[in-house]
C-alpha positions in Angstrom: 102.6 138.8 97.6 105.2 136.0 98.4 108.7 137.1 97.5 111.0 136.0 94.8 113.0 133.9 97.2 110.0 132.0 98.4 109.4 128.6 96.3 106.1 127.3 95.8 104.5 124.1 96.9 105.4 121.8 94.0 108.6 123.1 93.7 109.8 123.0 97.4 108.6 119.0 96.5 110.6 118.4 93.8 113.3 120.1 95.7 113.6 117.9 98.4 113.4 114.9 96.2 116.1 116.2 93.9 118.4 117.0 96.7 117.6 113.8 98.8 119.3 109.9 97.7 116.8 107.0 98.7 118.4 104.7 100.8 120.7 101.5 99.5 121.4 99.0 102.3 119.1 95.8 102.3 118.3 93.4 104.6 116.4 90.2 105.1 112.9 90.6 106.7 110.1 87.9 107.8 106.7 88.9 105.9 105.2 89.0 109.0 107.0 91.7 110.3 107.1 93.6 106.7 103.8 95.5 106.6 105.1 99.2 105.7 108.4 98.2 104.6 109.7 99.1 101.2 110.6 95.9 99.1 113.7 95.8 97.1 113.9 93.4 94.5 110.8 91.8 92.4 109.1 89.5 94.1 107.6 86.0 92.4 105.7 83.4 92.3 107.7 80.1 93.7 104.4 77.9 93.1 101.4 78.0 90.8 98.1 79.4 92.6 96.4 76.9 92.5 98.6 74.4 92.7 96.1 71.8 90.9 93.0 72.3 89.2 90.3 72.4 91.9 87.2 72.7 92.0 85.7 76.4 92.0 82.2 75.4 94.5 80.8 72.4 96.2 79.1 69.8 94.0 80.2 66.9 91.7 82.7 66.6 89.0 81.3 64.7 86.7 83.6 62.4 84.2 81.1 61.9 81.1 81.0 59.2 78.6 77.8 57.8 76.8 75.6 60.5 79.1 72.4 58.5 79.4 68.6 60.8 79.1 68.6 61.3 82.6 71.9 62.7 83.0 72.5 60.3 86.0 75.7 59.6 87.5 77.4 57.2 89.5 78.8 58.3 92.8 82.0 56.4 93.9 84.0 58.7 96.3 83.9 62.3 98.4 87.2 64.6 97.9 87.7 67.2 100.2 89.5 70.1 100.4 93.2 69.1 100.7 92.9 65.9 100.0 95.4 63.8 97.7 93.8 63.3 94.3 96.7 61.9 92.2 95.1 58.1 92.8 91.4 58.6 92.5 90.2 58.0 88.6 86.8 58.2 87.5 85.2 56.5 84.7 83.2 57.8 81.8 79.2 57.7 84.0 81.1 58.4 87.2 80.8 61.1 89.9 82.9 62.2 92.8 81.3 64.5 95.4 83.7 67.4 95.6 84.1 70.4 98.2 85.3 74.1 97.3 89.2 74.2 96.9 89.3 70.5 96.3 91.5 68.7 93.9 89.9 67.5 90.2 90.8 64.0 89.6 91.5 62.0 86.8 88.2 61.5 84.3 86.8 64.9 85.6 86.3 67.8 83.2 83.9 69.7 84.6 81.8 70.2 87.7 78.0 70.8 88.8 76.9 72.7 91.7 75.0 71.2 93.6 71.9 73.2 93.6 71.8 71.8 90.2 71.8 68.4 91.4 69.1 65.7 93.0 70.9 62.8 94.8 69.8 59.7 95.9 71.2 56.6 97.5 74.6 56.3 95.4 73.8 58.1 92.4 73.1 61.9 91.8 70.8 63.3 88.8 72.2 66.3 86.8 70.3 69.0 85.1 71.5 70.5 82.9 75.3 69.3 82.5 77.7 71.8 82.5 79.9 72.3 79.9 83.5 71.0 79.9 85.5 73.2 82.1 82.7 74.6 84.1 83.7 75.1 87.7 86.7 74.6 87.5 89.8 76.7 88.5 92.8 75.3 86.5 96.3 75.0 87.4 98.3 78.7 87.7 94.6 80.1 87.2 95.6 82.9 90.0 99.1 83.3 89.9 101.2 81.1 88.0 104.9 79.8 89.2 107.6 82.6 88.0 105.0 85.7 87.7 105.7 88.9 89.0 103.2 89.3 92.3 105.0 92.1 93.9 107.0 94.8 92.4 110.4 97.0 93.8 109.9 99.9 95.4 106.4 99.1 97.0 105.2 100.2 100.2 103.5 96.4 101.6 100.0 96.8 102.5 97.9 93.7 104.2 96.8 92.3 100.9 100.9 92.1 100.0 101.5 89.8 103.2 98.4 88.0 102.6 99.8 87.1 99.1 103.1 86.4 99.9 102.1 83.7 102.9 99.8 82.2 100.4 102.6 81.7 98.4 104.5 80.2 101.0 107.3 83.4 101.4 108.4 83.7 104.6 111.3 85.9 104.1 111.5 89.6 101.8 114.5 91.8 101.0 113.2 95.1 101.9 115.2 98.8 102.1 116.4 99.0 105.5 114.6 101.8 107.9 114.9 105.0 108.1 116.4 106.9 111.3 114.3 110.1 112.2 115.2 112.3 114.9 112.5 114.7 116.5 113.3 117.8 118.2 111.5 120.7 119.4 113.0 124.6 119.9 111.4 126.8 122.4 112.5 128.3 125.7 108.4 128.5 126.6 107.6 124.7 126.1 107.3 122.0 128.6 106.3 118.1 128.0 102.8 117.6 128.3 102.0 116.2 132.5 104.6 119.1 133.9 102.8 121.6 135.3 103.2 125.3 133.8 104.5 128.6 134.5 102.9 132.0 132.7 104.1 131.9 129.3 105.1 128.4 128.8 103.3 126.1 126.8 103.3 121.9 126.3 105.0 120.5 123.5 102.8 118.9 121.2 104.1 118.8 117.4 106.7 115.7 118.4 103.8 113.7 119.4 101.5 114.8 116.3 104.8 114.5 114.0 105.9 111.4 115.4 102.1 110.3 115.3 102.2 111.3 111.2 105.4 109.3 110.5 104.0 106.3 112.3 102.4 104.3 109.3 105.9 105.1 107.5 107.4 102.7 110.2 110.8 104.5 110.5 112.8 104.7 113.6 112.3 107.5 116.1 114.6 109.4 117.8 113.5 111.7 120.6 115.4 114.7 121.2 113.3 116.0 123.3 113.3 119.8 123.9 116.0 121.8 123.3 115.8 125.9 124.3 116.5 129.2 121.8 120.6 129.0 122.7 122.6 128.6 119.4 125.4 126.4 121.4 122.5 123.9 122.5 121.6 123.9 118.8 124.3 123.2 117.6 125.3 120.7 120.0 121.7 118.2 119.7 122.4 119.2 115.9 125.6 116.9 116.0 123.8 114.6 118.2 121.8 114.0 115.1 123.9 114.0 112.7 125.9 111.1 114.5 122.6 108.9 114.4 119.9 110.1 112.6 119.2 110.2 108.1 116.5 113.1 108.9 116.7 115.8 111.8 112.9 117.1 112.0 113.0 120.2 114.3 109.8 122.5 115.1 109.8 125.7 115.8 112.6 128.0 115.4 112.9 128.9 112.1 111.4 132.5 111.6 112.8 135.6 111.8 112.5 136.3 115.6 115.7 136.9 117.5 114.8 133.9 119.2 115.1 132.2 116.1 118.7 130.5 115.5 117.8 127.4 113.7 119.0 129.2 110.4 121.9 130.3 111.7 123.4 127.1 113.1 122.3 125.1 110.4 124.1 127.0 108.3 127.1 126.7 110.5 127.0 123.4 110.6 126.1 122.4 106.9 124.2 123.7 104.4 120.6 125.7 103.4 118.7 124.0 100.4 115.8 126.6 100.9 114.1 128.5 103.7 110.5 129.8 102.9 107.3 127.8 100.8 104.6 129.9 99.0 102.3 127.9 101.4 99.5 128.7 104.0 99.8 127.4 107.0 103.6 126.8 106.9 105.3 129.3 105.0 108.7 129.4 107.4 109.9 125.7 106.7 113.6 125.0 106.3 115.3 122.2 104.6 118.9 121.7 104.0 122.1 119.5 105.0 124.1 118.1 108.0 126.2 116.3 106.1 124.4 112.9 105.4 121.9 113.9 108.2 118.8 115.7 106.0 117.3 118.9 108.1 113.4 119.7 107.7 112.5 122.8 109.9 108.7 122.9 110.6 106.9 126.0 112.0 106.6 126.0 115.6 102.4 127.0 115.2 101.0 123.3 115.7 98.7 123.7 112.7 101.9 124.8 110.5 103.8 121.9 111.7 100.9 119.6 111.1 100.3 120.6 107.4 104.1 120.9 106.4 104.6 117.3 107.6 102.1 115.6 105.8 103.0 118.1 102.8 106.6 118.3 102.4 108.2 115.8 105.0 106.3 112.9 104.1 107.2 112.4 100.8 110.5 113.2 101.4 110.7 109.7 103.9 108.9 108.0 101.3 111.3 108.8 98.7 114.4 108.2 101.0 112.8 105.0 101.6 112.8 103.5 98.3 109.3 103.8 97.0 108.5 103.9 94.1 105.4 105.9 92.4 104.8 108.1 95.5 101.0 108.1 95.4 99.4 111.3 94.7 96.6 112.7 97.0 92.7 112.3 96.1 91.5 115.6 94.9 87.3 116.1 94.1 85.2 118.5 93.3 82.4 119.8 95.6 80.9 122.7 96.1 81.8 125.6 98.4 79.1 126.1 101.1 80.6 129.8 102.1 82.8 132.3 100.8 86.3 132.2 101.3 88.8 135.2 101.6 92.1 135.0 100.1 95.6 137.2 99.6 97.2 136.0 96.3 101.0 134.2 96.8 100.2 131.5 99.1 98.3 128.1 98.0 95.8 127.5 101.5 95.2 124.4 102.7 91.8 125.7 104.6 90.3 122.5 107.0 86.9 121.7 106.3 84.4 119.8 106.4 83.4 117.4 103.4 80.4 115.9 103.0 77.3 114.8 100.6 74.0 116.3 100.5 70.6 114.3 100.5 71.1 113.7 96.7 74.6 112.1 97.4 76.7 115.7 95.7 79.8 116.4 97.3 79.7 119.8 99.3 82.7 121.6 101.5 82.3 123.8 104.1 85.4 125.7 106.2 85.8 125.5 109.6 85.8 128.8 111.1 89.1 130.0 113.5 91.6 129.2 110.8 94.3 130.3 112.7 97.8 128.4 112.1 97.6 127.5 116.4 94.1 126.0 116.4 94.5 122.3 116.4 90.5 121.7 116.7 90.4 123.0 112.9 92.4 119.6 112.0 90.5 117.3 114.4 87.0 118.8 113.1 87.7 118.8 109.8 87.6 116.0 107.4 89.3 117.5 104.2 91.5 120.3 103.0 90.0 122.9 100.7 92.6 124.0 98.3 92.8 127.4 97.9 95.6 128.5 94.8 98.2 130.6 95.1 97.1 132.9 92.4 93.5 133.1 93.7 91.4 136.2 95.3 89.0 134.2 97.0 86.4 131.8 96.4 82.6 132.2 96.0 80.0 130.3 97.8 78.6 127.8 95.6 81.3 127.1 93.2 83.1 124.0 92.7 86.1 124.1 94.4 88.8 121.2 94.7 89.2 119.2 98.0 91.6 116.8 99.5 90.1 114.2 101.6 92.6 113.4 105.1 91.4 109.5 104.2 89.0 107.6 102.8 87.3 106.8 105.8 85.4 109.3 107.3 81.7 110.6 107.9 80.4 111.3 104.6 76.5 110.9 105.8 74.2 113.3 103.7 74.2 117.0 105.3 71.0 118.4 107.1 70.5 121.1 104.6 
């Protein structure tokens, strides 16, 4: 059982948020260069979208009068797309042959497609006549001038600097970017191309960590490696405090007597909390270097891994500005094989998600669930979340999973 002093997922969440200001400073940003920055202030619209009414498909707008019985119209000019409409006028009987996106002009109320339509020589035959406003996309019909398009506090995606060019935006206030330093603790690692001694192992949870914040674009700061001697702690620990908003560190922060990361953050600042109700990751540290913010991941790859995207992750976002922090997807699907569990800890167990010939969603974990096995992560497709309070699950029950993304291999299973 996990002991009083340990917090438990949700709690160690709202604990680094609590304890954690977003940033303030603002600055000027081209749209083209914003994807994944946070936006500051309400956006809207300078212009109406679209700017005139235009027509909605290619055809005719049609200007009716005294419609004669064959619905025949007179055919007097071709507007395309772009194309300055303020001086064309059509009379009642008249017809203008009109592209997608192209302006209506004067006389017009309505437009035929031209499947609709049977042309010959100057005239074109139309059956039946639309109503009045048919085809047509009026003025502001998308986005009118002075509406709200994009909100504070939003992470920008594509579509958000697709909308804004189409607007004509070419400059954003967004939150300015975070500064993350990376550092990993361990007298036994070595960057991955050295060659290695007996007992030494290659660094990996900068590059997967650093790999994880990437999408967040924040800037990285490499500490590199730094070994188990409290005074070489402490002195990369004011390295980072004199240039970075977040010190990540890995490894280091058990119980070992190589383990000192406790001891010189404390020295140097503050503990907020030291141990999560979580599995894997239950030894992760987070606390204060005076404006710098300290997150201690586990020094197990896997453990690292998890407590990133669980804990550190929201904590940029947050510090970032954004708004609404989105909440993982969770489904149900049924458990393909038993799982074993010890009650304090919620599991995040990888497995595999997929659907079954009849399109139901089914889970299977990955065997070797060890806290060092990396191929666990890059096997699996989902997380199967285990409770805290749970003593295992049985095999065909629904159980709840959390997808990694929503674009994986979710072909039907053999079975």
């Amino acid at each position: 059982m996990a002991s009083e002093q340990w917090l438990s997922l949700p709690d160690a969440r709202r604990a680094l948020l609590q304890q954690a200001r977003p940033v303030a400073e603002v600055q000027n940003c081209p749209v083209v260069h914003a994807l994944g920055r946070i936006v500051a202030e309400n956006i809207y619209a300078p212009i109406n979208v679209p700017p005139l009414a235009v027509s909605a498909m290619d055809g005719y707008a049609l200007a009716p009068g005294a419609v004669n019985p064959t619905n025949t119209f007179e055919i007097v000019v071709t507007i395309l797309a772009g194309q300055d409409v303020s001086t064309i006028q059509l009379k009642p009987g008249q017809a203008a042959r009109i592209m997608t996106g192209a302006g209506i002009p004067d006389g017009a109320d309505r437009v035929v497609m031209q499947e609709n339509t049977t042309q010959s020589a100057n005239t074109v035959q139309v059956g039946p006549l639309p109503g009045p406003g048919e085809n047509i996309r009026a003025k502001g019909n998308d986005i009118a001038c002075n509406e709200q398009v994009v909100s504070a506090g939003v992470r920008l995606k594509p579509a958000h600097l697709m909308l804004l060019s189409s607007l004509g935006i070419a400059h954003i206030r967004v939150y300015r970017k975070l500064n993350v330093a990376l550092l990993a603790t361990g007298d036994e690692l070595r960057y991955p191309g050295d060659s290695l001694s007996p007992g030494q192992i290659y660094n990996s949870n900068s590059v997967g960590i650093a790999a994880l914040l990437q999408p967040y674009d924040v800037n990285l700061i490499d500490l590199g490696i730094v070994a188990d001697k409290p005074e070489a702690l402490k002195q990369i620990f004011k390295d980072a405090m004199a240039c970075a908003d977040i010190l990540i560190s890995s490894g280091g922060v058990s119980v070992g007597e190589a383990d000192h990361v406790k001891s010189v953050l404390q020295n140097l600042g503050r503990v907020g909390f030291w141990k999560v109700a979580m599995k894997p990751g239950k030894p992760f540290a987070f606390g204060h270097l005076d404006t710098c913010l300290f997150c201690g991941v586990p020094g197990n790859p896997v453990s690292a891994y998890v407590t990133t995207e669980q804990l550190v992750v929201p904590l940029i976002q947050h510090i970032q500005g954004e708004q609404h922090l989105p909440e993982p997807l969770i489904i149900e699907a049924t458990l393909t094989a038993e799982v074993r569990h010890r009650p304090g800890r919620a599991e995040f167990v990888r497995a595999q998600l997929a659907q079954d010939a009849h399109g139901r969603w089914q889970v299977a974990p990955l065997p070797k669930q060890s806290s060092g096995v990396m191929t666990t992560v890059t096997r699996a497709n989902a997380y199967l979340l285990v409770p805290a309070d749970s003593h295992g699950l049985a095999c065909n029950t629904l159980v709840s999973v959390q997808p990694f993304d929503l674009h994986s291999n979710w072909s039907p299973s053999a079975s």
